[in-house]
C-alpha positions in Angstrom: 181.2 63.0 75.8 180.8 65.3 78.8 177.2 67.8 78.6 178.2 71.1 77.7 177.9 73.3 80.6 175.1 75.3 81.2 175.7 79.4 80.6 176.4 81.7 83.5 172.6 83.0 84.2 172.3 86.7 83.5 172.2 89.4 85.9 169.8 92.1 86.6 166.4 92.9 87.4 165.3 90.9 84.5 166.3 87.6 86.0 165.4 85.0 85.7 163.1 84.3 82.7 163.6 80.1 83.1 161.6 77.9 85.5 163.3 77.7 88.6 164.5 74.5 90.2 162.2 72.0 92.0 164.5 72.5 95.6 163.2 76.5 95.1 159.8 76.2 93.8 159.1 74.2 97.2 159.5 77.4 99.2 156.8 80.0 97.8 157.2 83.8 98.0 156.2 84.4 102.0 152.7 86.7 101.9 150.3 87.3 104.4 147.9 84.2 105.1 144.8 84.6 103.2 141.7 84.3 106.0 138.8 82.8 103.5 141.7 80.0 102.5 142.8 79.8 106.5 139.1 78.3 106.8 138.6 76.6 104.0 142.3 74.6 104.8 140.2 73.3 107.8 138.7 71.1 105.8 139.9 67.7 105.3 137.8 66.3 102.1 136.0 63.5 104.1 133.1 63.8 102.7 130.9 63.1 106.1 128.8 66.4 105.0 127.6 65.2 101.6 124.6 63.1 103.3 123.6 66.1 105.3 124.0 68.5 102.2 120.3 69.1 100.9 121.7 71.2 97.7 124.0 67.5 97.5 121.4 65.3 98.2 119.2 66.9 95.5 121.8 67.7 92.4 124.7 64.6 93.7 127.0 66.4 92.3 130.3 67.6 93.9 130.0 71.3 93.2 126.9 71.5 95.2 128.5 70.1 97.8 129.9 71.7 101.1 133.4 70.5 100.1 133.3 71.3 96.5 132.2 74.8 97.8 134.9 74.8 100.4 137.4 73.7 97.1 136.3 76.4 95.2 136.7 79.1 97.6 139.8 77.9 98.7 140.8 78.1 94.4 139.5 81.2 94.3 141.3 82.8 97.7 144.6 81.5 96.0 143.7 82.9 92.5 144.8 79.3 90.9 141.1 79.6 89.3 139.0 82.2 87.6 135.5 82.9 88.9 133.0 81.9 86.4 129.4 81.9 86.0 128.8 78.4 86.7 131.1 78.8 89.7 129.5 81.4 91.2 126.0 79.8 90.6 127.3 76.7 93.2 128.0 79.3 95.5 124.7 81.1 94.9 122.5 77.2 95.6 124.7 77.3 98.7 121.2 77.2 101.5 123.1 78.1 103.6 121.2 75.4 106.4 124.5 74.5 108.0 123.9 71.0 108.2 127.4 70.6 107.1 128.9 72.2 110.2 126.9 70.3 112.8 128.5 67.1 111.5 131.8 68.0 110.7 134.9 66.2 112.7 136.9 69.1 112.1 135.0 71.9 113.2 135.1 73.7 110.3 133.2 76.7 110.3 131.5 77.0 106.8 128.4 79.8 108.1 132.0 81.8 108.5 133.1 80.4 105.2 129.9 81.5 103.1 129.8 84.7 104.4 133.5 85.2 103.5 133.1 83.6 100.2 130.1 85.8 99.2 131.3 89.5 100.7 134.7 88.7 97.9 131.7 87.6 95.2 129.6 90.3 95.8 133.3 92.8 95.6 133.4 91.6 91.9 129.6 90.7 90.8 126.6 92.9 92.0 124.0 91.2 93.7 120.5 90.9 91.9 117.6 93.8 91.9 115.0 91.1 93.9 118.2 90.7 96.4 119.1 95.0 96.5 115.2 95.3 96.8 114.7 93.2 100.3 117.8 94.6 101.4 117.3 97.7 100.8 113.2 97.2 102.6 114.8 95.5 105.2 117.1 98.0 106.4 114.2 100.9 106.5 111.4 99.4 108.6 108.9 102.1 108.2 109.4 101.9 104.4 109.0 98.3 104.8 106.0 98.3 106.9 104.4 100.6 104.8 105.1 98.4 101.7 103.4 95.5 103.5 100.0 97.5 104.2 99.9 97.9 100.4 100.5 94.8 99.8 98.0 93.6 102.2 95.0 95.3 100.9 95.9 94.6 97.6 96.4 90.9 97.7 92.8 89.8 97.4 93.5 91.7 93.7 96.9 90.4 92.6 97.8 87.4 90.6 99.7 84.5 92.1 103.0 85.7 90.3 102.7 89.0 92.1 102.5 86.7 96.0 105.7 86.6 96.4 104.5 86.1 100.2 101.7 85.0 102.3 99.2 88.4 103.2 100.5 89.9 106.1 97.5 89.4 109.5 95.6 92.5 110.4 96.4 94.2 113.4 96.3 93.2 117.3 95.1 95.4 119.7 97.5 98.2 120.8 97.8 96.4 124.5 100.3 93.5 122.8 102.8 96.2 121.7 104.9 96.7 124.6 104.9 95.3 128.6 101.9 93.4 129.1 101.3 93.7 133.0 103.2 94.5 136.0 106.1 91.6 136.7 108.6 90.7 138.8 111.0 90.1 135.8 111.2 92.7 132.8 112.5 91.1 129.5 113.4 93.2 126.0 111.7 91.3 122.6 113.8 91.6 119.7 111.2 91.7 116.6 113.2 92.1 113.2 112.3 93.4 109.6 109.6 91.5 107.9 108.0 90.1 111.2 106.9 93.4 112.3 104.4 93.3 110.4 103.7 89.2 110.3 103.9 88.6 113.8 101.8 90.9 115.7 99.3 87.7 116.6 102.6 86.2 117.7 103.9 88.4 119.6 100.8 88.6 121.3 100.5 84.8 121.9 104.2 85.3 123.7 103.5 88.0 126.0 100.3 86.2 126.9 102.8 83.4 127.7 105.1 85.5 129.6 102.5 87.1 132.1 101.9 83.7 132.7 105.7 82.9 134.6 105.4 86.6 135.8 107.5 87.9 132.8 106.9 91.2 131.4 107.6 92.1 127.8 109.4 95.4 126.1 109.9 96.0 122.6 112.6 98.3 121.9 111.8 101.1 119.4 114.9 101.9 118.4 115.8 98.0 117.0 115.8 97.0 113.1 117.1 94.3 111.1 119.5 92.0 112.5 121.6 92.0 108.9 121.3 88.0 108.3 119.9 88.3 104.8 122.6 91.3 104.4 125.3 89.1 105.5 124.4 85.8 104.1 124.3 87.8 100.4 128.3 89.6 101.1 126.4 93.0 101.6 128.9 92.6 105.3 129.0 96.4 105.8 125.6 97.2 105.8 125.0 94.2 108.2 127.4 95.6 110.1 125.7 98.7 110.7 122.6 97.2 111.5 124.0 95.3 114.0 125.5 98.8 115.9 121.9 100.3 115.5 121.3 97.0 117.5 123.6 97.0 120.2 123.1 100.7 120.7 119.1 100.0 120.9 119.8 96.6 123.7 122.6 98.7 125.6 121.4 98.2 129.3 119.2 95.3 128.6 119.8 92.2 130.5 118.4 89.4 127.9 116.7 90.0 124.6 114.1 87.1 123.5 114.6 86.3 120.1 111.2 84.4 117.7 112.8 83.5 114.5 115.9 81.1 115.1 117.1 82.5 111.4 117.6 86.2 113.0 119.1 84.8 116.5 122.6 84.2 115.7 123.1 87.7 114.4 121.6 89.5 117.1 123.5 87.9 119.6 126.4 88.7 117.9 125.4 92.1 117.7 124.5 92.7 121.1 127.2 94.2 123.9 128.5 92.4 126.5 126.3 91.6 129.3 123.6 91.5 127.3 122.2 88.0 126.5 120.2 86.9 123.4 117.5 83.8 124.3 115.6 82.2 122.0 111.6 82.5 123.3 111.3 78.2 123.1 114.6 77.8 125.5 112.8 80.8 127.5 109.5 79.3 128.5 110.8 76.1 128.5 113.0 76.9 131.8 110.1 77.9 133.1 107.1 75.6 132.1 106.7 74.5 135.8 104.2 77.3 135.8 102.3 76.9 132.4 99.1 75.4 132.3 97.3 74.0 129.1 93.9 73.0 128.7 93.4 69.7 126.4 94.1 69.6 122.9 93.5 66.9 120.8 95.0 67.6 117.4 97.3 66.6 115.4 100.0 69.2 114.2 103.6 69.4 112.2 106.4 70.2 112.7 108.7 72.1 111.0 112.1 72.7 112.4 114.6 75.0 110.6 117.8 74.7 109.5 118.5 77.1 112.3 117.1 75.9 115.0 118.5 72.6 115.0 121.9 73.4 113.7 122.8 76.8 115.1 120.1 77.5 118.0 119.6 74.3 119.0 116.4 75.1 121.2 114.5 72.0 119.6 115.1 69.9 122.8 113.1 73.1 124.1 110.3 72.9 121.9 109.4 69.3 122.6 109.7 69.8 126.0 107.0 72.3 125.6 104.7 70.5 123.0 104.7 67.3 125.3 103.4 69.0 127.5 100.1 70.0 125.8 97.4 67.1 127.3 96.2 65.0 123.9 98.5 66.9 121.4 100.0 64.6 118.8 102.6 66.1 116.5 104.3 64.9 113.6 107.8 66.0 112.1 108.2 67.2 108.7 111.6 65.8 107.9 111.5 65.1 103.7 114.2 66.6 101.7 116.2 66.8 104.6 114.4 68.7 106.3 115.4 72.0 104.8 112.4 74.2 103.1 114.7 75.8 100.4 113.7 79.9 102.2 117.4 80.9 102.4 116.5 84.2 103.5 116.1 85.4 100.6 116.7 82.7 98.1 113.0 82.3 98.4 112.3 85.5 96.4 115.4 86.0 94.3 115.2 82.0 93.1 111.5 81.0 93.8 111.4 77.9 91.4 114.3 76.4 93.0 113.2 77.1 96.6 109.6 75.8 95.6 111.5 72.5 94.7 113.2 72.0 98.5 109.5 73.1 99.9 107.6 70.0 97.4 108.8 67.2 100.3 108.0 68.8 103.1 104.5 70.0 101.7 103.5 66.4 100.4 104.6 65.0 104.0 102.3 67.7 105.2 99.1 66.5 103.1 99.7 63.1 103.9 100.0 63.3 107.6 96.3 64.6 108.6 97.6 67.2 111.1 95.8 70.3 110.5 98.7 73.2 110.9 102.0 73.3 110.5 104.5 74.9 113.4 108.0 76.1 112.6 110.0 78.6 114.9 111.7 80.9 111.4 109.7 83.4 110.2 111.2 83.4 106.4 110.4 79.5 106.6 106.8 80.2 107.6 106.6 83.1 105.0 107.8 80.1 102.5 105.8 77.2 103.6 102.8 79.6 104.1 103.1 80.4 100.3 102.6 77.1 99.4 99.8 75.7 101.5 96.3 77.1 102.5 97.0 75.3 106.0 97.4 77.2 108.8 101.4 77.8 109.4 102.3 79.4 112.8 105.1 79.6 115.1 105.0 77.1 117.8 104.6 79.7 120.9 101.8 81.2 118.9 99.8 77.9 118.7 101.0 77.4 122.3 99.5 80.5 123.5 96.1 79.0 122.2 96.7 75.9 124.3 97.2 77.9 127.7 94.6 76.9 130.6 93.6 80.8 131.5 91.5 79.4 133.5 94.3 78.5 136.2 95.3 81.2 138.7 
């Protein structure tokens, strides 16, 4: 017996209340590309990051992996899947080291990723008061600097719950905060947020290094925060700001040095055209031909961040410089990957967690005899610096010890 046939389908806007054929649900409803799910589609599920993956290596599971992030950003850019708490919290491990990038065949960009995936997290789920509260200091550097004074002279007095960082150094003498000495070659210093205040010794260590190739130094007054921690949380419009209060402040400069490799990549983003952002290391190390050291036999570690080997890459520079240094031995911190567990700010707002990516590299440390540790972040030193007595320095700061004044 022949099927009945089917009923003429109604008419009007109400149409059509059925599923529609398989030859039409193969065409979607055309709507404008969705740019978080443009970058996530780069990804081709290989799996090749999972090894370099530190959240990965630690948890193993897929979630805290840079493809299961990539997955769930993707989901969440094409609504198929609600945002949940446990979702968000895979996004929230994220370290944000970039590992994944530097060994991914097909290029995708997951630092752009993140930041995507966070500003439309942050639209729908306020960030945390510890994260609000470093923003908010970072942005206002006097505030900030100010906080840091109290919190220097009353560290001695505070319980280890209230040390969120290492004590700030006193001051340097006045002469290290601006040009040094006459030169043939006049360079501007970017110097940040927090490190204002925990890098004077460095910064005099560099320009000490500077006069030395004929290099004078000028700090900008009118610089700030580069926005990383801003942008790394979502908060994308106040990092956007800060970087025009920075490109404003460099207009006219020819190259800005930069000290912490986790600020360098924002600044030089920030900066107008023309203008050139230089990481210190890659710096000196063009021109060691006219550094001298005296003799220095010790044995040091070192640290290298995430940054610095996966988006600065100056690391070639920094052994260049260190085997230079007559009788220095050094020895690298690698454990856990590698990464210290800082992230920014993930080192305040989560400090359990971070303490547990720090553990390796601190054990490494103790059984290695070297008697400091060197790494070229500032929010990694602040980290590592909170978990050692040890001695924990930027590598052109120790390097400024090493240099032979004695040669004209």
């Amino acid at each position: 017996m022949p099927a009945a046939p089917s009923p003429p389908a109604p008419t009007g806007a109400s149409l059509p209340l059925s599923r529609p054929p398989a030859a039409a649900q193969a065409v979607p409803a055309a709507r404008p590309a969705d740019p978080l799910a443009a970058l996530a589609d780069r990804c081709v599920q290989c799996g090749l990051c999972l090894p370099a993956c530190p959240t990965y290596g630690r948890e193993q599971v897929e979630a805290e992996s840079p493809r299961g992030r990539i997955a769930l950003a993707r989901a969440w850019a094409l609504d198929t899947i609600p945002a949940t708490a446990a979702s968000d919290a895979h996004l929230d491990h994220c370290l944000g080291c970039r590992s994944c990038e530097a060994v991914c065949p097909a290029g995708v960009e997951y630092g752009r990723l993140l930041v995507a995936a966070r500003s439309r997290q942050r639209e729908r789920r306020p960030a945390g008061w510890r994260q609000r509260l470093a923003e908010g200091l970072a942005a206002r550097p006097r505030t900030l600097a100010a906080w840091l004074a109290v919190y220097r002279a009353a560290y001695p007095l505070l319980p280890a719950a209230w040390r969120p960082l290492p004590r700030p150094p006193g001051r340097v003498r006045a002469a290290t905060r601006g040009a040094v000495a006459p030169a043939p070659q006049r360079v501007a210093l970017f110097v940040g947020c927090v490190a204002d205040s925990y890098e004077a010794p460095l910064r005099a260590a560099l320009a000490r290094l500077c006069a030395a190739v004929g290099v004078e130094l000028e700090i900008v007054a009118s610089q700030g925060c580069c926005g990383a921690l801003h942008e790394h949380a979502g908060d994308t419009a106040t990092a956007a700001a800060l970087a025009a209060r920075n490109r404003a402040a460099f207009a006219g400069r020819g190259q800005v040095l930069t000290l912490a490799s986790g600020c360098h990549d924002s600044l030089r983003r920030s900066l107008p055209a023309g203008v050139d952002a230089i990481d210190a290391l890659a710096f000196l190390a063009d021109r060691a031909g006219a550094l001298r050291w005296r003799r220095t036999p010790q044995r040091v570690a070192l640290h290298l961040p995430c940054t610095q080997r996966n988006v600065v890459r100056s690391v070639p520079a920094l052994r260049r410089l260190l085997a230079a240094v007559p009788g220095l031995e050094v020895v690298e911190l690698d454990a856990g990957l590698g990464c210290c567990g800082a992230s920014g700010t993930q080192m305040l707002t989560e400090p359990a967690r971070a303490a547990q990516y720090r553990a390796p590299l601190l054990e490494q440390f103790e059984r290695s005899g070297a008697q400091r540790v060197l790494s070229a972040n500032v929010g990694c030193r602040l980290h590592l610096g909170n978990g050692t007595e040890a001695v924990v320095q930027h590598p052109l700061e120790f390097l400024g010890e090493c240099l032979d004044d004695s040669v004209a």
